[in-house]
N, C-alpha and C positions, 0 to 999 in steps of 0.2 A: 431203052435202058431196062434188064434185067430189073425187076423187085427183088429185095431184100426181105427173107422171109422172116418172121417172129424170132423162129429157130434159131436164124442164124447171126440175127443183130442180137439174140440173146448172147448166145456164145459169144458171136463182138466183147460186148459187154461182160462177160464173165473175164474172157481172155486179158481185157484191159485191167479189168479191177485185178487178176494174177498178178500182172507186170508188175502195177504199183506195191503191192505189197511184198511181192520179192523185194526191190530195189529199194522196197523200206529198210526191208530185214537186212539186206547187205548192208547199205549204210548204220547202221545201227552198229553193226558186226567189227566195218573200218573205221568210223569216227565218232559211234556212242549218240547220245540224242542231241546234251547241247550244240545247243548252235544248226542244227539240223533244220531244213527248212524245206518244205514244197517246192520249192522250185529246186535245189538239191534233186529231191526225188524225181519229181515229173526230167530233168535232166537225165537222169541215172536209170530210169525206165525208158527213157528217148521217145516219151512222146512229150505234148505242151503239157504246160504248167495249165493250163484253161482246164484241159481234161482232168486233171488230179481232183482240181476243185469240184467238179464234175457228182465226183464218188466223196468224196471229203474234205469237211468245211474248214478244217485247219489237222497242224501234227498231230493235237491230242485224240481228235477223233480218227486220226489214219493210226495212232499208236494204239488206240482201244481197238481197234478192228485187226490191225495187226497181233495185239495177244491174245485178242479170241478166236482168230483163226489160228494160232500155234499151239493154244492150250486145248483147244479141242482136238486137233491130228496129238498132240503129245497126251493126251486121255486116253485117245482110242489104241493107238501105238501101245504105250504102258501098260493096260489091262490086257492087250490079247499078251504080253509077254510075262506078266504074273501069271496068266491061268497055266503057264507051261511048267509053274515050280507051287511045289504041296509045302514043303519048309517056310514057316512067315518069316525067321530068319533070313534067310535065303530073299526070299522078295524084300524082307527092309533095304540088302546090299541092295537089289535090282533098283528100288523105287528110287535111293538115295544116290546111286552112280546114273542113272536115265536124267535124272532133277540135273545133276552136274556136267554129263555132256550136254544135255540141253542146251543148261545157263550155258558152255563154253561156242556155243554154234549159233545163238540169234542174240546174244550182247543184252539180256533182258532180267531181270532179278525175279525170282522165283514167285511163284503166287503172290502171296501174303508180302512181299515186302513190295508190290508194285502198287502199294497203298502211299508210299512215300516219293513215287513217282508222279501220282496221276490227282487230278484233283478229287474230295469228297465223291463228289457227284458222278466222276467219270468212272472210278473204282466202283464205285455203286453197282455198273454195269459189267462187271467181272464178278460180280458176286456170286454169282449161280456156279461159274465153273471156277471158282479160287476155292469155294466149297464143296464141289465133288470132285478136288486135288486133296483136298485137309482131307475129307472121308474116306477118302482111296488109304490115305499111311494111317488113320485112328484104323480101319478095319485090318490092316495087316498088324498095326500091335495089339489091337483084341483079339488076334489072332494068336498071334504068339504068348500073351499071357493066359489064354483059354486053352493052349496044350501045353505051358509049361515052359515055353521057351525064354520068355519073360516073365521079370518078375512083377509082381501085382504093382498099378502107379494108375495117378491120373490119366487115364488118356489123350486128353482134350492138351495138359498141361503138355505133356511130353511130346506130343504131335507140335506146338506150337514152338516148345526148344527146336525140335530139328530143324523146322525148316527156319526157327531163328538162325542155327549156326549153316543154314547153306545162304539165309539171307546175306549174313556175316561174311562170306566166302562173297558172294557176290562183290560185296562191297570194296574187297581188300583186292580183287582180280583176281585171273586165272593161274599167276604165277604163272604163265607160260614159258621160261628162259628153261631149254635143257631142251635132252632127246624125247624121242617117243615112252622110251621106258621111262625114264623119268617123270613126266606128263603122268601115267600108268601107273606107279606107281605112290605119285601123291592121292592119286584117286583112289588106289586102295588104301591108304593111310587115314584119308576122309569117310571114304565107307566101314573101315572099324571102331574107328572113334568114333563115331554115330549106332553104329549097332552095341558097342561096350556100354556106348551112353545108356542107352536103354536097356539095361541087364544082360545083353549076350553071354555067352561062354560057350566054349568050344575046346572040343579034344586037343590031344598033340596033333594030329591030322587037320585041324584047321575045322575040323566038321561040328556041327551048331547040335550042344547038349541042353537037356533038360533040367533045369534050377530045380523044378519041382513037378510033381504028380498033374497031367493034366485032370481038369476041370469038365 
């Protein structure tokens, strides 16, 4: 019998812990968390339920490992597609329409509000990257208030409304009932009333003006 080398029981092992956490985030996507169970998953991955436990000890630690694997690919994702636009206007829509297809494709409530999901202690361990999400929108509105696009405000304060009202959005659903454009179009209704929130203003062209002299 052939040996199994490091390498490739590694890979085994990476390829299994993938399964599971796809077949997390599906179910998640078709039936939300309650009632959601390990054997669900290890089902829905189609290998044993022995294996799941294997990689994790119960839901809430396959859910924390689930939204740190998502919020890291959705970090890395987001910032190479801010560095493509100079407007902080401009990237507030991006940061704030990325946050909302997101939330519409892994069934999972935005940073900051997956504090009402998970216990004290298990949030505790999202902390690093729930905080270099909040830092990603405070730099793009100290951006925009530092050339003028916005007008002077708390940061901290106003970073914490938005992603209140995308939490808020979480909570109420996607509204999914209509077409595509429709779908499209509430998205951009959400992305202006987020950017108005925060001081925007814009020409008859739709194009993002300067309140005041930048800084």
């Amino acid at each position: 019998m052939p040996r199994i080398s490091a390498e490739s029981n590694a890979a085994q092992r990476a390829e299994t812990q993938r399964r599971i956490l796809t077949a997390f985030g599906e179910l998640l996507f078709t039936h939300g968390l309650p009632g959601l169970t390990m054997t669900d998953v290890a089902r829905h991955a189609r290998i044993g339920r022995t294996a799941v436990y294997n990689y994790y000890a119960d839901i809430e630690e396959l859910l924390i490992a689930y939204a740190l694997d998502e919020t890291e690919r959705f970090l890395v994702d987001l910032r190479e597609s801010l560095e493509s636009l100079d407007n902080p206007v401009e990237q507030l829509a991006l940061y704030v329409r990325t946050q909302v297809e997101d939330l519409s494709r892994r069934h999972l409530p935005p940073g900051p509000a997956m504090g009402s999901v998970l216990s004290p202690a298990s949030f505790a361990k999202l902390a690093d990257h729930v905080g270099e999400l909040s830092a990603l929108l405070r730099g793009i509105l100290r951006d925009g208030m530092a050339q003028g696009y916005l007008p002077e405000a708390d940061i901290v304060q106003l970073a914490q409304l938005i992603h209140g009202t995308l939490s808020s959005s979480a909570a109420r659903g996607g509204g999914g009932e209509g077409t595509e454009s429709d779908a499209e179009a509430r998205l951009g209704r959400t992305v202006r009333f987020i950017q108005l929130g925060a001081g925007a203003r814009f020409d008859a062209e739709g194009r993002p003006v300067r309140a005041h002299p930048a800084t």
